[in-house]
TORLUM-220061 format. One record per residue: residue number from 0; residue in three letters; chain; x, y, z of N, C-alpha, C in turn. Coordinates in pm, 1 decimal, decimal comma. Example, Ala and Ser with C-alpha at 12.3 -4.5 7.8 and 13.67 -1.06 7.14 Angstrom:
BEGIN
- 0  ALA  A  1319,0  -569,0  780,0  1230,0  -450,0  780,0  1320,0  -330,0  780,0
- 1  SER  A  1285,0  -225,0  708,0  1367,0  -106,0  714,0  1290,0  3,0  787,0
END
This chain:
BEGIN
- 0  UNK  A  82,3  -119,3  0,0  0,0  0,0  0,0  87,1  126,4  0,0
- 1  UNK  A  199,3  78,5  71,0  264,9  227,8  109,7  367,6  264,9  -32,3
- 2  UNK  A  392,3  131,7  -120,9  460,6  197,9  -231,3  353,1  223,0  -368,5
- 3  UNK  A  256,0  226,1  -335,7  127,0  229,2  -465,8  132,5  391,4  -397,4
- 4  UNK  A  82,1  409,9  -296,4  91,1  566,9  -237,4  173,4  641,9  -266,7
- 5  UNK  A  315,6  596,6  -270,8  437,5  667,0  -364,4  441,5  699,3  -465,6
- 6  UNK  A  387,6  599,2  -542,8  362,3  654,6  -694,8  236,2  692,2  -716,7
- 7  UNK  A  131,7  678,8  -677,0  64,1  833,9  -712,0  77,0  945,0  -700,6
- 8  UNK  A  195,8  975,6  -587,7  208,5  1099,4  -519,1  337,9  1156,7  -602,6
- 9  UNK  A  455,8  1034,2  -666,3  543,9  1106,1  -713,7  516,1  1087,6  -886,3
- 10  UNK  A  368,4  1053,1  -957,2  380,2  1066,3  -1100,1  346,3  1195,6  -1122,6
- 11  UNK  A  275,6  1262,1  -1044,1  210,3  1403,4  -1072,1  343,1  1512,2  -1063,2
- 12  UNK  A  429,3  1471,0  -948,7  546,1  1526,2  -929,5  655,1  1560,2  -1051,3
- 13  UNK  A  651,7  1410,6  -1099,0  775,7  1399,5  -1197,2  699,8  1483,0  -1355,2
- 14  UNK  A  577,3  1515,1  -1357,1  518,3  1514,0  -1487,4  584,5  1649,3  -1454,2
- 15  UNK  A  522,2  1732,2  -1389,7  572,0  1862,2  -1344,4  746,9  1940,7  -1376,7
- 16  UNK  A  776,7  1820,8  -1357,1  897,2  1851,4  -1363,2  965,8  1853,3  -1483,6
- 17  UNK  A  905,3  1732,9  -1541,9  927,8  1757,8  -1733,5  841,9  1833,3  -1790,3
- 18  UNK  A  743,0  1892,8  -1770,9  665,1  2012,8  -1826,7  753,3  2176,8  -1777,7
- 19  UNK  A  843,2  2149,9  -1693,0  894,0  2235,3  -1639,2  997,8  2308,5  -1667,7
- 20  UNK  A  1059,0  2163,7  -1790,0  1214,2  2181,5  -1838,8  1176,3  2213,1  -1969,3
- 21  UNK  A  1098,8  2223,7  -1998,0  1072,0  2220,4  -2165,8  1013,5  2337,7  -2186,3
- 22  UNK  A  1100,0  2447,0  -2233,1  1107,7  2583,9  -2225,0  1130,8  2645,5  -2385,7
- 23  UNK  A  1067,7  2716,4  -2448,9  1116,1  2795,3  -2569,0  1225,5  2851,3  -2538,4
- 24  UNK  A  1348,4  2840,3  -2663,8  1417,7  2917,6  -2619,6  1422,5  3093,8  -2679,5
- 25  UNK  A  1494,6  3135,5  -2585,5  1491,5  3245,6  -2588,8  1554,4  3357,6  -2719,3
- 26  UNK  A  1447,8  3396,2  -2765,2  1533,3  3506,9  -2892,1  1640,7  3593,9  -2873,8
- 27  UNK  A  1740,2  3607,5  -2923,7  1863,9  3674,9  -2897,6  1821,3  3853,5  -2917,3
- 28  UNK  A  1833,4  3909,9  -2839,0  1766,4  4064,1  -2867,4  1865,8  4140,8  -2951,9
- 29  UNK  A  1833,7  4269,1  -3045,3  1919,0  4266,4  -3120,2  2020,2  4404,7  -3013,4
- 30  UNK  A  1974,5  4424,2  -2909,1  2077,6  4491,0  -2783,5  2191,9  4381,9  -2805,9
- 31  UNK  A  2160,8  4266,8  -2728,5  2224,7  4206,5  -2646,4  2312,6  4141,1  -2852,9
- 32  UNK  A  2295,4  4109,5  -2932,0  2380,3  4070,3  -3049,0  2463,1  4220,3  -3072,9
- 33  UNK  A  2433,0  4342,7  -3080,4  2481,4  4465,8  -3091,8  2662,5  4465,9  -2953,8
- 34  UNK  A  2575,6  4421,4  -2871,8  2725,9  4445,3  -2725,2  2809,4  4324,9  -2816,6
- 35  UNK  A  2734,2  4228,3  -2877,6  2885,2  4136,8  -2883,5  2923,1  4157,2  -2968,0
- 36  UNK  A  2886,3  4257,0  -3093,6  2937,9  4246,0  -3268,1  3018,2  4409,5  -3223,3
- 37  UNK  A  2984,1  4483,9  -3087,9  3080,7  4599,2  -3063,1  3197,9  4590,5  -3089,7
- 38  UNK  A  3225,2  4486,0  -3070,6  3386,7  4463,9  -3024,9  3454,0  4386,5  -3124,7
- 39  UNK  A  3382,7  4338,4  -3230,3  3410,3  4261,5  -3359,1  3535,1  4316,5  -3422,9
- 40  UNK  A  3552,0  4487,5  -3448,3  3637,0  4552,0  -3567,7  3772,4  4533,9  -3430,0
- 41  UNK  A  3767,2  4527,5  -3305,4  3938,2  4589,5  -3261,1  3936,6  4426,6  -3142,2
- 42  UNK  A  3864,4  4340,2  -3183,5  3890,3  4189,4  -3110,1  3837,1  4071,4  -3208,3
- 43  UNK  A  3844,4  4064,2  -3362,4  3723,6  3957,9  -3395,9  3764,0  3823,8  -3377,4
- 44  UNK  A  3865,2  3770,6  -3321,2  3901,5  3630,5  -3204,0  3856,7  3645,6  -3081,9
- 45  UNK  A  3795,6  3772,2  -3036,0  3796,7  3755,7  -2906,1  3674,3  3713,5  -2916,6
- 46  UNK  A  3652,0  3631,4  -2753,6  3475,1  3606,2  -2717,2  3376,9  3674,1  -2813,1
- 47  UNK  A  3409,5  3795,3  -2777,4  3264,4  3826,5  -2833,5  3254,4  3897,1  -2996,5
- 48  UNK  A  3368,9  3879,9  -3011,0  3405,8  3869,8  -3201,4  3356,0  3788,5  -3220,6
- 49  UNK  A  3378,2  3622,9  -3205,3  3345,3  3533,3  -3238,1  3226,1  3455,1  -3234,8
- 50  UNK  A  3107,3  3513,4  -3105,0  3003,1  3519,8  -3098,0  2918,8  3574,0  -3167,7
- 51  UNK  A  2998,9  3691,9  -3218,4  2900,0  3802,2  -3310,4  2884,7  3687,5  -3440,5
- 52  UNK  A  3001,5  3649,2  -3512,0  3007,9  3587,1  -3618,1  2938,4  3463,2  -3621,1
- 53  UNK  A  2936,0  3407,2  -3539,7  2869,7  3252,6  -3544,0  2762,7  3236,2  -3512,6
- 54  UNK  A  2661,2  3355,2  -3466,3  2539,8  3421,7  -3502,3  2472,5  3419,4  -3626,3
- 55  UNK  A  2575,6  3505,8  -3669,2  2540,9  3536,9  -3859,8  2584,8  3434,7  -3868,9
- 56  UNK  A  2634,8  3365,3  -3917,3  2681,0  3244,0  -3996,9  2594,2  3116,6  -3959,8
- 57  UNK  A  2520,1  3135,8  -3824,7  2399,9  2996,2  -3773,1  2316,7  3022,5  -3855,4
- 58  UNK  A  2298,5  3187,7  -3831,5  2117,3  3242,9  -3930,5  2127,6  3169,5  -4059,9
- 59  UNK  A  2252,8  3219,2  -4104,7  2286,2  3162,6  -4316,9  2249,1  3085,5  -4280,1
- 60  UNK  A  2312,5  2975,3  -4214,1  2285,9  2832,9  -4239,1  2175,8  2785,4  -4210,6
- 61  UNK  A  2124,7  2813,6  -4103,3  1963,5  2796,4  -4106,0  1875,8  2786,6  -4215,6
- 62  UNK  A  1891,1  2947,3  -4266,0  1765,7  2968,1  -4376,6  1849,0  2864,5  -4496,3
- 63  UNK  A  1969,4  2881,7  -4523,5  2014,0  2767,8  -4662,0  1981,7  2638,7  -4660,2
- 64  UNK  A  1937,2  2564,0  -4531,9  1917,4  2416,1  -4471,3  1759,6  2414,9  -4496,8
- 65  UNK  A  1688,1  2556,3  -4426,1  1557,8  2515,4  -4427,2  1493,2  2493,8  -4523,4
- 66  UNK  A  1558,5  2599,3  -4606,9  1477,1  2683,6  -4766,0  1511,8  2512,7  -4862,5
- 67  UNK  A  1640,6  2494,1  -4820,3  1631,9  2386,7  -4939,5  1583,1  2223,6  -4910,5
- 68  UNK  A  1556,2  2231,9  -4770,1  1457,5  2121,3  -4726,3  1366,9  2126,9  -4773,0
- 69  UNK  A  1308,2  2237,0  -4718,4  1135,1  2289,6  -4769,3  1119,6  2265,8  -4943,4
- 70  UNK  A  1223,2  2332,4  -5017,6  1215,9  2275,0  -5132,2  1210,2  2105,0  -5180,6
- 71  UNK  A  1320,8  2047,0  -5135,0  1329,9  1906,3  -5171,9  1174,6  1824,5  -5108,0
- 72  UNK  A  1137,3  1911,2  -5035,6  975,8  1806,8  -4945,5  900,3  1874,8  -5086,3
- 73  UNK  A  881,9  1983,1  -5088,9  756,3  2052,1  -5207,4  822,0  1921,5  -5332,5
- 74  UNK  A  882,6  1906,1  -5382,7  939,1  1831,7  -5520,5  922,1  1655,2  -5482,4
- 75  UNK  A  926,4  1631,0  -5336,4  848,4  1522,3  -5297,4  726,5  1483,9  -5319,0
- 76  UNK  A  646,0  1554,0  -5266,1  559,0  1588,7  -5226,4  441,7  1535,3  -5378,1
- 77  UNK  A  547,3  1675,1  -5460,9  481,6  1679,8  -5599,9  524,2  1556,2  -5743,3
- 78  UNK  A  609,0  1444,4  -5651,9  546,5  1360,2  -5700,4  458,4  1247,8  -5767,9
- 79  UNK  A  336,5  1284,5  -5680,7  239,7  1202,3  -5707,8  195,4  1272,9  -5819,6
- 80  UNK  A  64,9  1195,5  -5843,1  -7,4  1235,6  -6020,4  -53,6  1398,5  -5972,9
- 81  UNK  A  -34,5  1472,3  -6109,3  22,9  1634,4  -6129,6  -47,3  1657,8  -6301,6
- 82  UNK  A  -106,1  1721,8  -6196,4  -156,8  1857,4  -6320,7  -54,0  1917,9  -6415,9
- 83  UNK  A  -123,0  1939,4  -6527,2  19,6  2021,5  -6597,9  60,7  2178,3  -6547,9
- 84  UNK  A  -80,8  2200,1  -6453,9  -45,4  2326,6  -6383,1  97,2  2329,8  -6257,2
- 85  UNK  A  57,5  2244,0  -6173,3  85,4  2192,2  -6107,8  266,8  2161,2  -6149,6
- 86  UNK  A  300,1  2074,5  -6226,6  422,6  2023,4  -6298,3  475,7  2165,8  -6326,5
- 87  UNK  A  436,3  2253,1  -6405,3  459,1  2366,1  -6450,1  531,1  2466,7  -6357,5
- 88  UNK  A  445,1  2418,8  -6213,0  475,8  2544,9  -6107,5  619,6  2445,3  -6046,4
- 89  UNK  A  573,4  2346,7  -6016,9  693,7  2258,3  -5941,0  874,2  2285,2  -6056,0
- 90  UNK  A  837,0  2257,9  -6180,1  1013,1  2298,7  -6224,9  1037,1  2426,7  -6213,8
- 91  UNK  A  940,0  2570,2  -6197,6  968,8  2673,0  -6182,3  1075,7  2696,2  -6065,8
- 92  UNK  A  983,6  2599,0  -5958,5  1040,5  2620,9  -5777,2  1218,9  2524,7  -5811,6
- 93  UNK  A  1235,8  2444,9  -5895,7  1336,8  2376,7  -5911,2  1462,2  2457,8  -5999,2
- 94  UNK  A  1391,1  2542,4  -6069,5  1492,6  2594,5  -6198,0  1527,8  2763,5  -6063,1
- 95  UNK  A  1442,0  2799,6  -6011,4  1461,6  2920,3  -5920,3  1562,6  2859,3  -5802,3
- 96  UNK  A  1529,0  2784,0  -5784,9  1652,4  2722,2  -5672,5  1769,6  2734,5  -5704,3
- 97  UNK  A  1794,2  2648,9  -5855,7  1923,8  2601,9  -5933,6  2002,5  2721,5  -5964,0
- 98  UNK  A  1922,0  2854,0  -6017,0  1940,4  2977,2  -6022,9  2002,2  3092,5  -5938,1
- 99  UNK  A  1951,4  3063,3  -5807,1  1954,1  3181,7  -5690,5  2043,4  3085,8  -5613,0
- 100  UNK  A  2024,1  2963,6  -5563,5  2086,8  2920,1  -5426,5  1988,0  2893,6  -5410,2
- 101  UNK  A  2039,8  2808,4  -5266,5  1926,4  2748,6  -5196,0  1864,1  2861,2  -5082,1
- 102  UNK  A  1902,0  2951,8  -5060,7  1852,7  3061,7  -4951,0  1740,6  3157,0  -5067,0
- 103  UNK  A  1720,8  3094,4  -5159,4  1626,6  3210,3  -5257,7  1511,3  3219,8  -5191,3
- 104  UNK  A  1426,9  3150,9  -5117,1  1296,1  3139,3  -5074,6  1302,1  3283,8  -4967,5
- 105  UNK  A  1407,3  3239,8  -4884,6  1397,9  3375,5  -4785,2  1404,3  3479,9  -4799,0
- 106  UNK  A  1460,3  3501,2  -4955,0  1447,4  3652,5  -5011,6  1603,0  3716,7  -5005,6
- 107  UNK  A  1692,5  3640,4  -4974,2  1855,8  3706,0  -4980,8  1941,1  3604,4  -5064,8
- 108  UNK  A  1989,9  3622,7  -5164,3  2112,8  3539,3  -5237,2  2249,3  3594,1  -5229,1
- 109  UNK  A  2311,1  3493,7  -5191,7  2466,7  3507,7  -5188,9  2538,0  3466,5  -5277,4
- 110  UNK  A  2477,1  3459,8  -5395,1  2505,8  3372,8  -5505,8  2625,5  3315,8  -5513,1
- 111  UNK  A  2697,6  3371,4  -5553,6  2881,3  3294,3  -5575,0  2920,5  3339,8  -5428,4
- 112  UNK  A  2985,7  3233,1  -5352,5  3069,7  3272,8  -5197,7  3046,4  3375,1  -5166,7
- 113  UNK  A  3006,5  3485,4  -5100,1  3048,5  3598,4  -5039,4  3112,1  3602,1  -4925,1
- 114  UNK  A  3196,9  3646,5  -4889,3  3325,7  3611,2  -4805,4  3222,4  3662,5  -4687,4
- 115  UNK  A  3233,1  3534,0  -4583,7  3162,5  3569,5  -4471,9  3202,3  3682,3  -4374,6
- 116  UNK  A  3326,5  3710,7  -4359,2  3372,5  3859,9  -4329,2  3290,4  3984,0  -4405,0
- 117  UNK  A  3280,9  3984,7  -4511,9  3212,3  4093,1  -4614,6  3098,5  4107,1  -4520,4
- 118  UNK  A  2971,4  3934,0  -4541,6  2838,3  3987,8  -4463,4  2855,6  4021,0  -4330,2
- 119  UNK  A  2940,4  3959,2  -4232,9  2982,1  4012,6  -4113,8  2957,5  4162,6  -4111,3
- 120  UNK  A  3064,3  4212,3  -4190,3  3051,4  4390,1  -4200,3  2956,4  4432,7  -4211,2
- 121  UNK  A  2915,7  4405,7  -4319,7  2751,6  4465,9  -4350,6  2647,4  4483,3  -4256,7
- 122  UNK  A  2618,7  4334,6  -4156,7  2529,3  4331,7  -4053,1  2536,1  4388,7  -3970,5
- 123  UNK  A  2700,3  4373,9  -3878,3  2752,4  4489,9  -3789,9  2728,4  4647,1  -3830,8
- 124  UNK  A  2737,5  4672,6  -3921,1  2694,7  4814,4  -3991,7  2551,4  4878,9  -3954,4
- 125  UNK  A  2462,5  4757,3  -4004,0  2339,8  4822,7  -3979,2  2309,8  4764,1  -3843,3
- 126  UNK  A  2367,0  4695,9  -3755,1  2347,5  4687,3  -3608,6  2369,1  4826,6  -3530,2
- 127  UNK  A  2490,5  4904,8  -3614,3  2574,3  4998,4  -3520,6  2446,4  5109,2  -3584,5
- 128  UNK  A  2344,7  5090,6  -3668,7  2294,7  5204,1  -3722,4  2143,0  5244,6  -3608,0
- 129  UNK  A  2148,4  5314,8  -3561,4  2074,9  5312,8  -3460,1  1901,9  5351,9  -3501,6
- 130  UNK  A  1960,6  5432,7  -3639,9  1787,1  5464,2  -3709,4  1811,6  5267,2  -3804,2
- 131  UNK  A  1855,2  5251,8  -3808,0  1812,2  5085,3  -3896,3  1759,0  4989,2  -3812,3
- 132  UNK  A  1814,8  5019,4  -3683,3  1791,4  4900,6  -3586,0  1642,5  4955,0  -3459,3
- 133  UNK  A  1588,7  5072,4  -3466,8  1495,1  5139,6  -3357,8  1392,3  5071,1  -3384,0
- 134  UNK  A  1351,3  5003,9  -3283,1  1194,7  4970,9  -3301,8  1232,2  4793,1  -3403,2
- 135  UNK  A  1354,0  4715,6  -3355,8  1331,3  4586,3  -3412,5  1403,9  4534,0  -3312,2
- 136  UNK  A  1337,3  4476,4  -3200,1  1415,5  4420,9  -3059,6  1460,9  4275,7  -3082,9
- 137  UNK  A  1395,9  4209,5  -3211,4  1522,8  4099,5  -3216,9  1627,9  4065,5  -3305,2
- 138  UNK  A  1729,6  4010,7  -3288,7  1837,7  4016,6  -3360,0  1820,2  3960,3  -3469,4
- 139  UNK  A  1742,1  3882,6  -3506,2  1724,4  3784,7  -3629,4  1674,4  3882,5  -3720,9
- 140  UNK  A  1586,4  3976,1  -3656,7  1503,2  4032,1  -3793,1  1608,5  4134,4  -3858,8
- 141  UNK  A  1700,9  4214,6  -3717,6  1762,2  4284,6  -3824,2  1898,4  4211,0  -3962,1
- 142  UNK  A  1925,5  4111,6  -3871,5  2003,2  4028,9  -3933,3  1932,8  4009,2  -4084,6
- 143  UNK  A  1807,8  3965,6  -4090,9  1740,6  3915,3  -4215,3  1746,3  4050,0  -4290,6
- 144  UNK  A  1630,4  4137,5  -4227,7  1668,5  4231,7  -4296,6  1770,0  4313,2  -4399,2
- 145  UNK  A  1896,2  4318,4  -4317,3  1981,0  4346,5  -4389,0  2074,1  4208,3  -4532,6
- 146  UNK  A  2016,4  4100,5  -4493,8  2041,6  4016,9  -4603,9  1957,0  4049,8  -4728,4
- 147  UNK  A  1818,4  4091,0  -4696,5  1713,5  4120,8  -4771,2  1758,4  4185,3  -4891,3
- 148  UNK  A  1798,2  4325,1  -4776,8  1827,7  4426,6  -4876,3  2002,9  4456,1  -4963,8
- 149  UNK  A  2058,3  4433,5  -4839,2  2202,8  4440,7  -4898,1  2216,6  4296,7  -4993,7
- 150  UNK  A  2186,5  4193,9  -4978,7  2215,7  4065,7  -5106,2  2070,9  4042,2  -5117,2
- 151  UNK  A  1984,4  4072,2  -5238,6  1877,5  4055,2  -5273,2  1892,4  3970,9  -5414,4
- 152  UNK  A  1741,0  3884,4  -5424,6  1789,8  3795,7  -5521,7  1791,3  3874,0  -5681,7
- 153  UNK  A  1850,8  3882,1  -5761,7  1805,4  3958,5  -5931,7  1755,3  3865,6  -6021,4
- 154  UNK  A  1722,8  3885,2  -6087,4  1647,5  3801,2  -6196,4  1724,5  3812,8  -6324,1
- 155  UNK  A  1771,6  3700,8  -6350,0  1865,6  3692,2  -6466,4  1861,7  3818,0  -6565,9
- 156  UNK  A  1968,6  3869,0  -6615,1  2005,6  3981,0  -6650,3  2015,8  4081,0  -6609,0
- 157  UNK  A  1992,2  4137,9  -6464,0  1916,7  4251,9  -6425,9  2046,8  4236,9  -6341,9
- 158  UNK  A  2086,3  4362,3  -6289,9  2201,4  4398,6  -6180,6  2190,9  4510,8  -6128,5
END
C-alpha cells in the first residue's frame, strides 16, 4: 500500500517537472547581439568577435538548410499524379533554386561565396545604425533584414 501511495504521489510530481524543463528558447535581442558584434572591428578572435560571427553564420545556415529542405519536401511531395499546372509550377520552384541558391525562398542570395567577413561587415553596420535598428528588438530580424536588402535575389540579366 505504502509503495502504490508513492507513486501516485510522485507521477504528478515527476510530470511537473518535465513540463517544467521544456522551455522555448529564448530570442537573442538585437541589444544584447549589438554588445557582442561591438567589439568585432578591434577583437574579432575575441569572445565576443566570435560570438558576433557565429550568429550570422547559424542564421545563413539555417535559412540555406531550411529553404532547401522545404524545397526538396515541395518536389516530394509533388510527385504524385500532377496537373500540368501543377508540374509547370513545381520545375519553376526547381529551376529558381538552381538559379539563386538554396537561400532564394527567404528573399537574400549570396550567389557565388560571399566572403563571410564581407556579410559580417555589412550586418555589424546596420546593427551599429541606430535609425536601422529602432523599433526591431530581435536580432534575427535585423540580421534578415539586412540580407534582404544588402544581397537581394536579381532576376537573370538585371544587376
Amino acid at each position: 500500500m505504502k509503495k502504490l501511495l508513492i507513486v501516485y504521489c510522485a507521477a504528478p510530481l515527476l510530470s511537473l517537472a518535465v513540463v517544467s524543463g521544456t522551455h522555448a528558447v529564448e530570442a537573442l535581442s538585437t541589444a544584447e547581439l549589438k554588445s557582442h558584434c561591438d567589439f568585432y572591428e578591434s577583437d574579432p578572435d575575441g569572445t565576443d568577435g566570435v560570438f558576433c560571427v557565429r550568429y550570422i553564420q547559424g542564421f545563413i545556415d539555417g535559412a540555406v538548410v531550411t529553404d532547401e529542405r522545404v524545397t526538396y519536401n515541395v518536389a516530394d511531395e509533388a510527385d504524385r499524379q500532377e496537373t500540368f499546372t501543377e508540374r509547370a509550377a513545381r520545375t519553376r520552384v526547381g529551376a529558381r533554386l538552381n538559379q539563386y541558391g538554396p537561400s532564394v525562398y527567404a528573399e537574400f542570395c549570396l550567389g557565388e561565396p560571399v566572403p563571410l567577413r564581407e556579410v559580417v561587415e555589412v550586418i555589424i553596420s546596420d546593427l551599429l545604425d541606430e535609425q536601422k535598428v529602432s523599433g526591431i528588438p530581435l536580432a534575427r530580424e535585423v540580421v534578415y533584414n539586412t540580407l534582404r536588402s544588402t544581397f537581394p535575389c536579381r532576376e537573370a540579366g538585371k544587376r
